[in-house]
Steps between C-alpha positions, in 0.01 A plus 500: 500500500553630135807473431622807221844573338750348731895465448515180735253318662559254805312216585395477854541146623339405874321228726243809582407623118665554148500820336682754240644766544581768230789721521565782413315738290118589454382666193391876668138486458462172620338583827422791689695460770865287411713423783796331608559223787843379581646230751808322598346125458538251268230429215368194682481615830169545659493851490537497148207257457247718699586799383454414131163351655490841658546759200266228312220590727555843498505553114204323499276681769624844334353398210854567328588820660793386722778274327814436744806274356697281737862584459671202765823385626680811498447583106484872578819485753559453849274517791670819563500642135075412510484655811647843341264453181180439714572823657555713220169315317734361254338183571154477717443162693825329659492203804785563731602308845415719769850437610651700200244738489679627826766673330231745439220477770722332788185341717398271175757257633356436839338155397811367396711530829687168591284218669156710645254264286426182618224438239256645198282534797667800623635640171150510259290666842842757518506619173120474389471715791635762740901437421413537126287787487783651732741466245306552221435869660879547494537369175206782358745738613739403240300529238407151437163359545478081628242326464313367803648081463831433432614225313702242686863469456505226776720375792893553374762235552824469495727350253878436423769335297777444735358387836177400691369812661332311837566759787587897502858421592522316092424870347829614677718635196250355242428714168121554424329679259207699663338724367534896473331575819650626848268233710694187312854681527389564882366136593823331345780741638294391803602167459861553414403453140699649175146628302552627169225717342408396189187542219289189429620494170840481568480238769553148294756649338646608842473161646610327195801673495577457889468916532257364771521156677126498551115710520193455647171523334167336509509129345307605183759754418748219541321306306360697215823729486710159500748595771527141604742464208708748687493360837471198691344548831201638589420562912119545599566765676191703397675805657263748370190539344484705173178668287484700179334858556288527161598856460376758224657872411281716774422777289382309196288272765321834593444613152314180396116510517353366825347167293841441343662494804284302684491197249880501489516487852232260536668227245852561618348407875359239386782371310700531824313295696523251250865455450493475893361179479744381156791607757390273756389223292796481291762494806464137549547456111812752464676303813461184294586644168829646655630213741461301095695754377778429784468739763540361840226621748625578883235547723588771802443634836414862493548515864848608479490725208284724682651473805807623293287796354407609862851467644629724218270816586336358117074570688605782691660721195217410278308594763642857531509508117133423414337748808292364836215550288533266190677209749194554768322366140694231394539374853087488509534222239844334580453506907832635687820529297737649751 
């Protein structure tokens, strides 16, 4: 990737590939077509790495006519402030957890309810097929356009600087940042829980300053975000499983030519699948990175936590909330919920 006038530039750093990333000003004339692609992850993390590998590709095969600059870990605001800018084409390409993307096109959640996935197995078939091209058809309503893979966020855990989460009844009373999205409010009211909804960006300094006790995220988040200086335990729950929706501004989408379009979506797709496998790869590493960095790891019993969900009414008002329709898909992936 040429890299032009830049104010900053950040060095990308990664087991899966190294790359740079220039931020954030092009020369007008530079290419034909000069977009903007946001995200809340760290420089290193492997959605980073592939998507520099990504927009690399797809300068190249348009011969120069489509340059798109990485702008990640929440340099152009909050999840929720990109959300707003994506929409009004203030910026064109942002990655967004399903989960969060809810607050606008409520069914985009439905893969991250508490404890349905028992593997990859179920999740990749899911939403590389019927339950993701369901809510990608809700989410064209909004006026966003996602791409056919999404990236992997990966299974979330718990974590905490006070006490060992190892059964529901330790959440009782206990302060943790989720984020701003009705499912995670729902699941840990659920289990008498005191969530706290928070931005990414704010969260270290949330949990450094004991605003909130603990979080959950996936382990490279943990890891690359550094939270393990903030808290102590970490329970492998893997409570829910998250992806980012590679979502573009609908109407400028549409308004690209047909070739355009198709080697974006082609190299972002491809990038996808890629940073799958750094996700599941790396796991073993980041668990071994963070237990030398102190964390204590507490293996769990899911059993009970969903046998908690279920007593609370947690299925059955999800249930109600997402329609027959979109559960009758999930449950063709995930077997019987409730």
């Amino acid at each position: 990737m040429t890299i032009r006038t830049t104010r900053r530039t950040l060095l990308l750093a990664g087991t899966a590939a190294s790359a740079t990333i220039a931020m954030p000003w092009i020369a007008k004339g530079a290419a034909e077509f000069q977009f903007k692609y946001a995200n809340n992850s760290p420089v290193a993390h492997p959605l980073n790495i592939r998507a520099v590998e990504a927009m690399e590709r797809i300068k190249k095969e348009t011969n120069g006519r489509v340059e798109i600059q990485i702008f990640p870990n929440n340099q152009l605001g909050s999840d929720t402030d990109m959300l707003s800018q994506l929409r009004s084409g203030a910026i064109e390409f942002f990655t967004l957890s399903g989960l969060i993307l809810s607050t606008l096109v409520p069914v985009a959640s439905i893969n991250g309810l508490g404890f349905i996935w028992d593997s990859y197995d179920k999740v990749w078939p899911a939403m590389d097929g019927g339950l993701g091209a369901y809510v990608r058809a809700q989410i064209a309503k909004s006026g966003l356009h996602a791409m056919e893979r999404q990236w992997d966020n990966g299974y979330r855990q718990m974590t905490s600087s006070t006490r060992p989460i190892k059964g529901p009844d330790d959440l009782k009373g206990f302060k943790i940042r989720v984020p701003p999205s009705p499912l995670w409010t729902s699941m840990f009211k659920a289990f008498d829980a005191s969530p706290m909804s928070i931005n990414f960006s704010e969260v270290y300094s949330a949990l450094q300053t004991k605003v909130a006790e603990g979080q959950e995220n996936p382990l490279s988040i943990i890891y690359f975000a550094k939270l393990y200086e903030v808290q102590k335990y970490l329970s492998e729950t893997n409570h829910m499983w998250d992806g980012f929706w590679f979502l573009a501004n609908r109407k400028l989408w549409n308004g690209l030519p047909a070739d355009v379009r198709d080697v974006i979506a082609k190299n972002l797709n491809n990038s996808a699948i890629d940073q799958r496998a750094d996700i599941l790869k790396q796991n073993e590493t980041f668990k071994a990175n963070l237990t030398g960095k102190g964390m204590e790891f507490i293996k769990v019993d899911q059993k009970p936590f969903r046998e908690k969900l279920q007593a609370a009414g947690f299925y059955k008002e999800w249930k109600g909330k997402y329609g027959d329709e979109a559960w009758s898909v999930l449950e063709k992936y995930t077997g019987p919920i409730s």
